[in-house]
Backbone as CSV, one residue per row, in Angstrom:
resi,resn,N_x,N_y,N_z,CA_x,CA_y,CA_z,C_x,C_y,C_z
1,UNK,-16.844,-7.111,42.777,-15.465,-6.808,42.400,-15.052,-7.625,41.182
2,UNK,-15.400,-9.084,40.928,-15.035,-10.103,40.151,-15.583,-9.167,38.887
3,UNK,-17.286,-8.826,38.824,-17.546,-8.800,37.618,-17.212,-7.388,37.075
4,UNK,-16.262,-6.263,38.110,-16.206,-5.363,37.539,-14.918,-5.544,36.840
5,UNK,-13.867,-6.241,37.459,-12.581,-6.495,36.845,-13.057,-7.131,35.419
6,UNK,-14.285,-8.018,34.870,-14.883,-8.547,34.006,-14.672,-7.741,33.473
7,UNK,-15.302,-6.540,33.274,-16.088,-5.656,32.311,-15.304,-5.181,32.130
8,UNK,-13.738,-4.536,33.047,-12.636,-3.702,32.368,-12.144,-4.754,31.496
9,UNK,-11.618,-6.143,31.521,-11.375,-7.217,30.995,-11.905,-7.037,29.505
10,UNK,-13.348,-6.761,29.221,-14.155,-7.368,27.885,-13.995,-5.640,27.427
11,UNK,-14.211,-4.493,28.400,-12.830,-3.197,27.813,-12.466,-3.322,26.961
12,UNK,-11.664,-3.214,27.559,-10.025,-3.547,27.046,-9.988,-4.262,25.614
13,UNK,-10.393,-5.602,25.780,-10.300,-6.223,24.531,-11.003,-5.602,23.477
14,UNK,-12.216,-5.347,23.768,-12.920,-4.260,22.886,-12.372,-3.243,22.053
15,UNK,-11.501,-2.479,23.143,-10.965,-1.294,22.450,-10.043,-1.576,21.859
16,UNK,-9.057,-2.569,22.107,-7.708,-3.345,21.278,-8.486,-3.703,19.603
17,UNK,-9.451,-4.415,19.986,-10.261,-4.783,18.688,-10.707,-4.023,17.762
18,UNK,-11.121,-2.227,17.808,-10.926,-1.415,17.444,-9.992,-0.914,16.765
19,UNK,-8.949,-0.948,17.366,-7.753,-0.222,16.654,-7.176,-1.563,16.241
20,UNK,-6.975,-2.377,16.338,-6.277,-3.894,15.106,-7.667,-4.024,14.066
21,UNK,-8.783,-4.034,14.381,-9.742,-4.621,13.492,-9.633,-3.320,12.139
22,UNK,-9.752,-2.821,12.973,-10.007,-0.916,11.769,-8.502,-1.122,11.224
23,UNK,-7.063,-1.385,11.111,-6.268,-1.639,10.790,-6.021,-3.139,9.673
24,UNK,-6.706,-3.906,9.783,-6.789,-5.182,9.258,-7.110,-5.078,8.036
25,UNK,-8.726,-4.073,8.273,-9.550,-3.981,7.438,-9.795,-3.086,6.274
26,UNK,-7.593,-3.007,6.249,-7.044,-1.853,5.214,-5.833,-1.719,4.976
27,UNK,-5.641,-3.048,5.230,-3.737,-3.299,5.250,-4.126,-3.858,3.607
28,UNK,-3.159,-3.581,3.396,-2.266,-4.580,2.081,-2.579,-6.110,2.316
29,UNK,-3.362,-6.550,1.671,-3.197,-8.152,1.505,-4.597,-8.641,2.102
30,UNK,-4.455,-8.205,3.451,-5.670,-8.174,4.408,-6.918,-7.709,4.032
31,UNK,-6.889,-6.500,3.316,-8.324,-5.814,3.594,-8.224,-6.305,1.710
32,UNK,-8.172,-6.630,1.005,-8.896,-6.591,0.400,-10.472,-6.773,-0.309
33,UNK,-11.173,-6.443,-1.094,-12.372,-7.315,-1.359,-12.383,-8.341,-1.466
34,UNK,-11.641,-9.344,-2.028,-11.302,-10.562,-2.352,-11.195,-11.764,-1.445
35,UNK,-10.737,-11.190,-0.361,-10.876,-11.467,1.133,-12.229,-11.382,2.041
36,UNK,-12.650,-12.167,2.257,-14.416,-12.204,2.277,-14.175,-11.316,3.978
37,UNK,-15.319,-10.711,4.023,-15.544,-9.709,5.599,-15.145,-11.084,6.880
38,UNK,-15.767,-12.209,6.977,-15.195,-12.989,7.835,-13.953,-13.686,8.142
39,UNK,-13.358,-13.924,7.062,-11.568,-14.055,7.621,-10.990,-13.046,7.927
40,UNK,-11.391,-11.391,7.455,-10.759,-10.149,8.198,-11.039,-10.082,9.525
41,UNK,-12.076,-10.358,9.927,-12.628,-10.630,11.138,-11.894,-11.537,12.067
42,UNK,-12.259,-12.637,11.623,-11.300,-13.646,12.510,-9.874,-13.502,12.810
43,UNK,-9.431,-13.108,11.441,-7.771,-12.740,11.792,-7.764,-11.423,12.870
44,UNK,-8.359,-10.409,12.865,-9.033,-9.459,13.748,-8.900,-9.836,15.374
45,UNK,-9.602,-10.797,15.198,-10.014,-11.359,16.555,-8.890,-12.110,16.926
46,UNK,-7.994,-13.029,16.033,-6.759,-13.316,16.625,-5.773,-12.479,16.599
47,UNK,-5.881,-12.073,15.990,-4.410,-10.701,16.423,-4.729,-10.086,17.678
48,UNK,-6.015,-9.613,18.423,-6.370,-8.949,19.201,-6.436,-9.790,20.364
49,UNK,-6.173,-11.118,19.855,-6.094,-12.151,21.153,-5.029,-12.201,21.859
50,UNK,-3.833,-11.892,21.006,-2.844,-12.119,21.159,-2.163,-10.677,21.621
51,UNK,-2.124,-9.310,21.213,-2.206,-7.893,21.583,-2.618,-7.380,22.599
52,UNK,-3.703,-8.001,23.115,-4.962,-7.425,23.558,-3.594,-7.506,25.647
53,UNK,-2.965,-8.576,25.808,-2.561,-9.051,27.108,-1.285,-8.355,27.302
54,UNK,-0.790,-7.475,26.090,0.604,-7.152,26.184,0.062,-5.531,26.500
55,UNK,-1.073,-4.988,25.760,-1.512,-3.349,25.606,-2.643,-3.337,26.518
56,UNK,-3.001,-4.576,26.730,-4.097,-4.310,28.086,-3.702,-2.768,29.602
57,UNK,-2.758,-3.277,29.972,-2.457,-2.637,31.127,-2.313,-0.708,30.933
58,UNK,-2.085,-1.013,29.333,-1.988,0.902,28.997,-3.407,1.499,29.057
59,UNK,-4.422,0.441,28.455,-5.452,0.994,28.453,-6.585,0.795,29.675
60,UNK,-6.407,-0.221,30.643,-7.211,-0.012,31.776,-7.550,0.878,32.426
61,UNK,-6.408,1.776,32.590,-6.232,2.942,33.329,-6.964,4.882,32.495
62,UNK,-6.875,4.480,30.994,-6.876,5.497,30.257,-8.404,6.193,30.789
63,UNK,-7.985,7.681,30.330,-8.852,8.614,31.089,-9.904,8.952,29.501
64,UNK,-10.897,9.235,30.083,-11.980,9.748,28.457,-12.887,8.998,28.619
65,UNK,-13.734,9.411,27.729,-14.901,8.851,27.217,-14.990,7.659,26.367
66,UNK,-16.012,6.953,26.616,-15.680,6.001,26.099,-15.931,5.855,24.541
67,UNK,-16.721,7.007,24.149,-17.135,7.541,22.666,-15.853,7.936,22.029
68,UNK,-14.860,9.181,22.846,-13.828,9.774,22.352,-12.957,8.245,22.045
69,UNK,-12.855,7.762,23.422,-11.603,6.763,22.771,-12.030,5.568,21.925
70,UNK,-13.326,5.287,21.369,-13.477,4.433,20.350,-13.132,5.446,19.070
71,UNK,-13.446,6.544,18.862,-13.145,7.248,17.707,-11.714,7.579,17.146
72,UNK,-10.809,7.492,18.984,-9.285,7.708,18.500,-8.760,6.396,17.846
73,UNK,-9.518,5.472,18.831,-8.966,4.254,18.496,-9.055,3.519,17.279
74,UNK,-9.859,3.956,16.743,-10.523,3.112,14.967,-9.700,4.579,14.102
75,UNK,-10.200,5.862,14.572,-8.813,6.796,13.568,-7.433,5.981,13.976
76,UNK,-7.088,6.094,14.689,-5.419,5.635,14.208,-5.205,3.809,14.116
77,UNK,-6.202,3.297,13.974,-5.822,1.979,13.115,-6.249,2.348,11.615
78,UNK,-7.148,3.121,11.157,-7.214,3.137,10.028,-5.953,3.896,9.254
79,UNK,-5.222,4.645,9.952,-4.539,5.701,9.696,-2.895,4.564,9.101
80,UNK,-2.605,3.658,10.100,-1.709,2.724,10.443,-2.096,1.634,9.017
81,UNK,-3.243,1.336,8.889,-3.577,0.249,7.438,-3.568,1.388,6.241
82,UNK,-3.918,2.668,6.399,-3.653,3.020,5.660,-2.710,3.692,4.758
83,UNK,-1.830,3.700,5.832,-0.391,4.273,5.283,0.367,3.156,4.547
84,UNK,0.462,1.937,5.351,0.531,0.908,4.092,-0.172,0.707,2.498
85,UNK,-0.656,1.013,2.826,-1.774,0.707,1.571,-1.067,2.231,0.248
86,UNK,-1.049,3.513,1.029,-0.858,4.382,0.284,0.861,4.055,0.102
87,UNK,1.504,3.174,0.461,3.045,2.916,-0.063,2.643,1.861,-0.785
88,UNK,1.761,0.690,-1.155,1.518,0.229,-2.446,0.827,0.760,-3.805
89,UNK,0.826,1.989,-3.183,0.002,2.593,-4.574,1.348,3.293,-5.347
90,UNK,2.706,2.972,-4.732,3.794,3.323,-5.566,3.586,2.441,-7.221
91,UNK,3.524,0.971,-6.581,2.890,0.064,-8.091,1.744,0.524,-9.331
92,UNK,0.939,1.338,-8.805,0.138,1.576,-9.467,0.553,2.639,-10.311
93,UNK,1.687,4.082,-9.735,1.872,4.862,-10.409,2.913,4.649,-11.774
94,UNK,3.522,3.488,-11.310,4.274,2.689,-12.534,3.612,2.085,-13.573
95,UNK,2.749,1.389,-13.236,2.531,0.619,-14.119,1.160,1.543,-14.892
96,UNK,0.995,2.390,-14.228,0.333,3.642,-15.629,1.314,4.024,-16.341
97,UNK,2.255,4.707,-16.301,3.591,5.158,-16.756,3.810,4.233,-17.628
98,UNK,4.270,2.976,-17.393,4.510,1.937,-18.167,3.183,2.123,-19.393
99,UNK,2.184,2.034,-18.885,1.130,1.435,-20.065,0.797,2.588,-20.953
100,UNK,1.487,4.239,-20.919,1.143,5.058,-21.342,2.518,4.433,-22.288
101,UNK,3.226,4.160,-22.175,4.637,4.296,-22.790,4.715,2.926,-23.859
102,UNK,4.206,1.991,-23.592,4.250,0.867,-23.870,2.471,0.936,-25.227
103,UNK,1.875,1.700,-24.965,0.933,1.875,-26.189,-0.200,0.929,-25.401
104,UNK,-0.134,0.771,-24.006,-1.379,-0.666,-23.311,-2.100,-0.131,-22.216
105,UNK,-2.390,1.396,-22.761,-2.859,2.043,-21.902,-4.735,1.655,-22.094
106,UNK,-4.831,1.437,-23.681,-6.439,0.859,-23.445,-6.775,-0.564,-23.394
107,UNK,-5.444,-1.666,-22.429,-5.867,-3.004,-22.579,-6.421,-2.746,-20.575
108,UNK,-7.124,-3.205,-20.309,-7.542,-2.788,-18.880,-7.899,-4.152,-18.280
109,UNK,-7.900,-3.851,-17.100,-7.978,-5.558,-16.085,-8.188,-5.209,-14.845
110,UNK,-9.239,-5.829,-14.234,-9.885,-5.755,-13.148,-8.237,-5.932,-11.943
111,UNK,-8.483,-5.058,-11.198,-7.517,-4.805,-10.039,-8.004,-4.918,-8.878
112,UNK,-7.962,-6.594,-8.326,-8.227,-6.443,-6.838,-7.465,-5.868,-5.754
113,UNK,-6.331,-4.798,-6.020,-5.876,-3.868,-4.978,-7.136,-2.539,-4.757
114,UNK,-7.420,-2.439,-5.881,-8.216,-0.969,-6.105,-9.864,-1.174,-6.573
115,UNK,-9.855,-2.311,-6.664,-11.130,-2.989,-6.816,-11.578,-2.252,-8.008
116,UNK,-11.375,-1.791,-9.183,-11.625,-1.019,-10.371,-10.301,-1.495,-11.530
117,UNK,-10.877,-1.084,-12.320,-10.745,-1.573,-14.340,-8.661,-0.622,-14.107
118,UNK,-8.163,-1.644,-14.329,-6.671,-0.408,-14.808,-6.017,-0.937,-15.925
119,UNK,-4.977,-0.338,-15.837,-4.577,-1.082,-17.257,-3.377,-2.278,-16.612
120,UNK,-3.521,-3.017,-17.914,-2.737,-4.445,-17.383,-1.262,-4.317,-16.914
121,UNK,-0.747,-3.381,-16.787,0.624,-3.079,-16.225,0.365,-2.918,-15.110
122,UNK,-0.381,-2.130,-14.097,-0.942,-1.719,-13.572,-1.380,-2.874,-12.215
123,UNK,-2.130,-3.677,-13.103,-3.153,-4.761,-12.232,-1.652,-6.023,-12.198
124,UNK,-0.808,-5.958,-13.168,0.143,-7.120,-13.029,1.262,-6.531,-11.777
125,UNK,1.217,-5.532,-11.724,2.588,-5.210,-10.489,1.842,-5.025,-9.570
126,UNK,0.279,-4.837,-9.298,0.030,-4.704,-8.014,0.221,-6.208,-7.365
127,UNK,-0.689,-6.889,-8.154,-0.806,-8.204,-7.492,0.738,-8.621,-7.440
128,UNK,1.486,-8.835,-8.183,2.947,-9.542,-8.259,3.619,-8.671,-6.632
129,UNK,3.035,-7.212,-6.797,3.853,-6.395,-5.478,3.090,-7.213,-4.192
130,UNK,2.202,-7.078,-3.891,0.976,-7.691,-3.168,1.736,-9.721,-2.681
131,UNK,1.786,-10.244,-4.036,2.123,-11.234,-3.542,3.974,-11.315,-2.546
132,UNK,4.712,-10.649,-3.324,5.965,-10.747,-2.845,6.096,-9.977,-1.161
133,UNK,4.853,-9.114,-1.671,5.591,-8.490,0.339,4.600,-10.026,1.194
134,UNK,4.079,-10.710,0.770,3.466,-11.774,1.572,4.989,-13.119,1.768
135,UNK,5.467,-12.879,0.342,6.597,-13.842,0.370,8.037,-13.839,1.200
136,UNK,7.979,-12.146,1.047,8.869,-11.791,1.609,8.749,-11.421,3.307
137,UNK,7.673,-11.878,4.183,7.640,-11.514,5.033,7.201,-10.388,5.692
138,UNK,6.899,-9.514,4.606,6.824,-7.482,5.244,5.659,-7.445,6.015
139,UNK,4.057,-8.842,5.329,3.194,-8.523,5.982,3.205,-9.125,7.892
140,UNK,4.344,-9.297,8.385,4.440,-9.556,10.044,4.930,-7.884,10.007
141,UNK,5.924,-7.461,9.461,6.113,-6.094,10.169,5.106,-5.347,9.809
142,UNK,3.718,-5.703,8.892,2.452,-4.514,9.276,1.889,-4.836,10.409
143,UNK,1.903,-6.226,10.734,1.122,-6.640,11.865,1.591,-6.089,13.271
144,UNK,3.427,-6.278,13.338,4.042,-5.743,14.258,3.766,-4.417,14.233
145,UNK,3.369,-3.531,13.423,3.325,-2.323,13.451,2.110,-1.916,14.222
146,UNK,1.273,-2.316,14.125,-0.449,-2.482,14.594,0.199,-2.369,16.188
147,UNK,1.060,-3.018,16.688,1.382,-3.414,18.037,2.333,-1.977,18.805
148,UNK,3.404,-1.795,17.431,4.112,-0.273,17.768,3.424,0.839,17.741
149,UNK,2.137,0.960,17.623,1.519,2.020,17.063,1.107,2.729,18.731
150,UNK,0.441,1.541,19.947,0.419,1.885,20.996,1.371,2.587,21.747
151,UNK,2.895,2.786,21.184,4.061,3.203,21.802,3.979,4.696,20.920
152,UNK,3.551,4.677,19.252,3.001,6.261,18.413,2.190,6.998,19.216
153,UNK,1.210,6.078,19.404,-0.263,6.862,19.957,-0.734,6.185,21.125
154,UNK,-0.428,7.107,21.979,-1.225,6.455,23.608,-2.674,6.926,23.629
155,UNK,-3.259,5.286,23.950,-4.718,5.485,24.288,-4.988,6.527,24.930
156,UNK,-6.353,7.117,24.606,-6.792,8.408,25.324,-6.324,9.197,25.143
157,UNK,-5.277,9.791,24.501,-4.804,11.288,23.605,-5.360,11.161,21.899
158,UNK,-5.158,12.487,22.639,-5.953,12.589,21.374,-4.970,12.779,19.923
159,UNK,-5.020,11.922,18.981,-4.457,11.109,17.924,-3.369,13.156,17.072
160,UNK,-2.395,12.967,16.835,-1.754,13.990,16.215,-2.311,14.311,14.732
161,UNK,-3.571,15.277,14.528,-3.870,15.271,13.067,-2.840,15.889,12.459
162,UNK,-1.986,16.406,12.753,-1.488,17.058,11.955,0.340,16.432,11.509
163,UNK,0.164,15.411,12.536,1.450,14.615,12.223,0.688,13.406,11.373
164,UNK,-0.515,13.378,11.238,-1.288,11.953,10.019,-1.263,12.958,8.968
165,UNK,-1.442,14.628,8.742,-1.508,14.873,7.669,-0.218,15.034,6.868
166,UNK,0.951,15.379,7.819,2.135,15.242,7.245,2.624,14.012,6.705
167,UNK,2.644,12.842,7.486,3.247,11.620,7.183,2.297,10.837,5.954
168,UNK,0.907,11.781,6.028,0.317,11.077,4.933,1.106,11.850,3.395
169,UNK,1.206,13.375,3.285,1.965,13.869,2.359,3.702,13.277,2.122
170,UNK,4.551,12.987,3.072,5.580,12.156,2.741,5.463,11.170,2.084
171,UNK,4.012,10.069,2.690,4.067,8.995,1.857,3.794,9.005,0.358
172,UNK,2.972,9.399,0.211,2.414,10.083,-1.053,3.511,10.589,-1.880
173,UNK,4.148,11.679,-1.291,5.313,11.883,-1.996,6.286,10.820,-2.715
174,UNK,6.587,9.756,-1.630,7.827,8.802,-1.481,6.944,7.606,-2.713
175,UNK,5.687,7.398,-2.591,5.163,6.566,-3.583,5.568,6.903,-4.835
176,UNK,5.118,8.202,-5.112,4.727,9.028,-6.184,6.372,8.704,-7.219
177,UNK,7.128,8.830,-6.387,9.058,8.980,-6.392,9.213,7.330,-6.766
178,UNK,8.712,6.976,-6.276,9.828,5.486,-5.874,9.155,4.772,-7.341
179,UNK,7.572,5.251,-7.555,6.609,4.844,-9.008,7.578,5.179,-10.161
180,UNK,8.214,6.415,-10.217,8.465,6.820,-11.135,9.862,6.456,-11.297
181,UNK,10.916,5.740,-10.187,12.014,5.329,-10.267,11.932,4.062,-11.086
182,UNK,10.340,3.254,-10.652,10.146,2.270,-11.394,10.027,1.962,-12.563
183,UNK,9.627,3.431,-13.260,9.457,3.234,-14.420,10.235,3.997,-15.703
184,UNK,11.137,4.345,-14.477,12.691,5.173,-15.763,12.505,4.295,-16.749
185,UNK,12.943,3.525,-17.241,13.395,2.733,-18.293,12.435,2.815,-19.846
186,UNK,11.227,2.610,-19.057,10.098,2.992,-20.256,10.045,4.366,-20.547
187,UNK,10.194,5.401,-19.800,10.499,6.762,-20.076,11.535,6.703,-21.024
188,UNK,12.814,6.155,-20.749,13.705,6.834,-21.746,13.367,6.122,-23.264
189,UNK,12.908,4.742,-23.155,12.778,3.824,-24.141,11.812,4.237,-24.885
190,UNK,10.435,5.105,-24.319,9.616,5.698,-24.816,10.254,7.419,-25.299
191,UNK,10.712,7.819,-25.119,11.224,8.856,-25.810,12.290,8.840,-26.377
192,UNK,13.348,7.759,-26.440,13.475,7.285,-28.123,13.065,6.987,-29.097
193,UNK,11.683,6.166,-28.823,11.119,5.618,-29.780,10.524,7.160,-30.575
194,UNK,9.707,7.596,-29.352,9.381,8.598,-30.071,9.932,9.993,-30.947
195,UNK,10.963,10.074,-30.793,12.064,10.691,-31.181,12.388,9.856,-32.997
196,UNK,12.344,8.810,-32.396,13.154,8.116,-33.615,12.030,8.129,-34.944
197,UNK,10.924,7.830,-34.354,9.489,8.205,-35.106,9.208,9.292,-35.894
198,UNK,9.716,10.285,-35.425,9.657,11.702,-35.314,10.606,12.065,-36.667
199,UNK,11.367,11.756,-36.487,12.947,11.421,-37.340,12.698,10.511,-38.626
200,UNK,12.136,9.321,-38.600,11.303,8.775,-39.650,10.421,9.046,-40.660
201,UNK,9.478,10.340,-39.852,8.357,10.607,-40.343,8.432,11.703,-41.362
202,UNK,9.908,12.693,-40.724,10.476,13.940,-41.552,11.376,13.013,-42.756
203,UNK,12.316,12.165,-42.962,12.758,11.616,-43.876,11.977,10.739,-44.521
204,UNK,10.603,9.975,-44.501,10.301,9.272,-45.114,8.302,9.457,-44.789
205,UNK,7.935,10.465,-45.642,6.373,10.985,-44.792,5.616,10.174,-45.551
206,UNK,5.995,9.113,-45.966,4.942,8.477,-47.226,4.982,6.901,-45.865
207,UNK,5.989,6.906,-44.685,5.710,5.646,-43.941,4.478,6.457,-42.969
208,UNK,3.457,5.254,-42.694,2.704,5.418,-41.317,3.410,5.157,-40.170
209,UNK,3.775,6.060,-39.730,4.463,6.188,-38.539,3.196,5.769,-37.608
210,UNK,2.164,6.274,-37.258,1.359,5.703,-35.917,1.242,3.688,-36.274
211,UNK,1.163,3.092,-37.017,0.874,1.829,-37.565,2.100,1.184,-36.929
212,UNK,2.956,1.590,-37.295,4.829,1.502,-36.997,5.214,1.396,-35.839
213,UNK,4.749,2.538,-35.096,5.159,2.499,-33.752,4.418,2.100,-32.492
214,UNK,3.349,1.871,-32.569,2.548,1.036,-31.820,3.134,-0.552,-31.494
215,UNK,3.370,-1.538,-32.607,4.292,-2.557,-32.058,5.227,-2.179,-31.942
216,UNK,5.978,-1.510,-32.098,7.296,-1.810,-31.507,7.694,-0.941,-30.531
217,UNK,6.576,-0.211,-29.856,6.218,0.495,-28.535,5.944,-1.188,-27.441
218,UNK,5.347,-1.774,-27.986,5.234,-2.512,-27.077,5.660,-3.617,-27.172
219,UNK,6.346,-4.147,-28.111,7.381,-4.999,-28.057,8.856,-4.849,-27.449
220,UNK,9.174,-3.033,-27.254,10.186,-2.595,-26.402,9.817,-2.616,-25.170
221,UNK,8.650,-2.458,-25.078,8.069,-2.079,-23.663,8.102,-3.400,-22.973
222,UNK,7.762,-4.793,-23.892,7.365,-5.684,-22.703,9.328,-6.471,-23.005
223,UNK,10.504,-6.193,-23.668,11.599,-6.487,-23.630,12.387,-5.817,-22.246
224,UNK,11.738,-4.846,-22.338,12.315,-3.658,-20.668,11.640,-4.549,-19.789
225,UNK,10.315,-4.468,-19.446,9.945,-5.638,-18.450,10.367,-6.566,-18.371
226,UNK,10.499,-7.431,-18.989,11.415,-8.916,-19.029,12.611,-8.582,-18.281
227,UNK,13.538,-7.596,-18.620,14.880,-7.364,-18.334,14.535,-6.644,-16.426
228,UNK,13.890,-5.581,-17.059,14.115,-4.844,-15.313,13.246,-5.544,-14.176
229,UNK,12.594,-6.452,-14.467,11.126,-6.629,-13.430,11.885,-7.166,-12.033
230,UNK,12.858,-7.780,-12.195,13.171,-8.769,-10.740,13.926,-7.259,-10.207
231,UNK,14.682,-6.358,-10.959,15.671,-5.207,-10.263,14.429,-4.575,-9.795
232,UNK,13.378,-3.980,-10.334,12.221,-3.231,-9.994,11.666,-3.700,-8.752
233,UNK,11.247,-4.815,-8.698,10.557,-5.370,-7.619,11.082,-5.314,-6.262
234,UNK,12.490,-5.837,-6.180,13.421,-5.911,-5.251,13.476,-4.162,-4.669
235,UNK,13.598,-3.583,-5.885,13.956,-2.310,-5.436,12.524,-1.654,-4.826
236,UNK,11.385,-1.672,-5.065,9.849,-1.688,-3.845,10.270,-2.122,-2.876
237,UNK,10.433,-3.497,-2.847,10.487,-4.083,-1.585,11.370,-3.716,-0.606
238,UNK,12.137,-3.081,-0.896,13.504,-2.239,-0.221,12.760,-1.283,0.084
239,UNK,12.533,-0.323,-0.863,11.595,0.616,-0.714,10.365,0.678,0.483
240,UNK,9.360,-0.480,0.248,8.482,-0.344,1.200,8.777,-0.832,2.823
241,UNK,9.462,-1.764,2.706,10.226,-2.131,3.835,10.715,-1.203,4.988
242,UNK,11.620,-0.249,4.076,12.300,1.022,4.986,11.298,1.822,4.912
243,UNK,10.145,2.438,4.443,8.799,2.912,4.383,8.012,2.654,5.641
244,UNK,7.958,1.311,5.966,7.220,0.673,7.272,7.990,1.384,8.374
245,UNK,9.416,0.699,8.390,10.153,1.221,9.412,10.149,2.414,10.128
246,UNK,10.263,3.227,8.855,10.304,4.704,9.533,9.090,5.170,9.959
247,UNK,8.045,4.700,9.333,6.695,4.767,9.591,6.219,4.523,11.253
248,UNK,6.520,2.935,11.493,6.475,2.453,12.902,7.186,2.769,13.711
249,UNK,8.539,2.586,13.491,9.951,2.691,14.440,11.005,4.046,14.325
250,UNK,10.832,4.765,13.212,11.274,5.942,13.476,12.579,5.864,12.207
251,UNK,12.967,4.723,11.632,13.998,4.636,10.801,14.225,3.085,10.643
């Protein structure tokens, strides 16, 4: 009797470890490359230490296979790290925008969000976004979320594909939106300039207009940054914040 209560015991934790570890290992902050495979792990193993005594009792009982419910269980932690992850890729759609606008679209910089070459607008708001949701606290409500997700998805049902394919198209959407709220400013600043260029080039065709407007594409460009970056940022973090929420908790 002792060693069978054991084995539901080392269960249990097992399958908890599944769905937090597969979640860890794709959150924002957490999963990155940069982050060597053994502190994802360990943090893994303590989150699941701590999870594992509160969600134990849902899953002792759960009916299935034990194949099916490792497969539900690692789909919807990946599903849960990854919906975070696809609301930081709002940063990324800005800071292309920005670097198309700003003329710094061919200065490029290794991006440990995306682990690939982007351009330096790009690689500077991920990490700056990256560091502030750590500053600001957001990464406990991914963790808490890992924990609400058992109240989303009960062990042993089988995971809603078609509510991951929707909520994955909202997010996507809401990134895509919230990127491009980020980067009004260089839009309009960039189609003055270019306008004004335009306007230059018909009254005076003997100036090099491309020579011309290259600095002072990006001497406007990095004067808008200076000015909007703390309103921008704040306004993500608002953004991703209520993103989580509705994500985990419903609003």
């Amino acid at each position: 009797m002792l060693e069978r209560l054991v084995l539901v015991d080392v269960l249990t934790f097992f399958l908890v470890f599944c769905r937090v570890g597969s979640a860890v290992m794709v959150l924002p902050g957490f999963g990155e490359a940069m982050v060597s495979p053994q502190v994802r792990l360990l943090l893994a193993l303590a989150v699941t230490l701590v999870v594992a005594p509160v969600v134990g009792p849902a899953l002792a009982g759960t009916p299935g296979g034990l194949e099916m419910l490792l497969i539900t269980e690692i789909g919807v932690g990946l599903f849960v790290g990854a919906a975070a992850r696809m609301m930081m890729s709002a940063l990324q759609v800005a800071g292309n925008v920005i670097a198309f606008q700003t003329s710094l679209a061919g200065a490029m910089a290794f991006d440990p969000m995306s682990n690939t070459q982007t351009p330096v607008t790009g690689t500077f708001l991920s990490t700056l976004g990256l560091v502030l949701v750590f500053v600001a606290d957001l990464h406990h409500l991914m963790l808490a979320g890992i924990v609400e997700s058992y109240r989303l998805f009960v062990p042993g049902q089988l995971p809603p594909i078609g509510d991951f394919a929707e909520a994955a198209t909202r997010i996507i959407g809401d990134s895509f939106r919230v990127g491009m709220q980020l980067s009004a400013p260089f839009l309009l600043v960039g189609i003055l300039v270019t306008v004004g260029m335009g306007l230059l080039s018909r009254l005076m065709p003997q100036v090099q207009v491309f020579f011309l407007a290259v600095p002072v594409q990006i001497m406007l460009g990095l004067l808008v940054l200076a000015l909007t970056l703390s309103f921008a940022m704040t306004w993500f973090l608002e953004g991703f914040e209520q993103g989580l929420r509705t994500l985990y908790y419903g609003g």
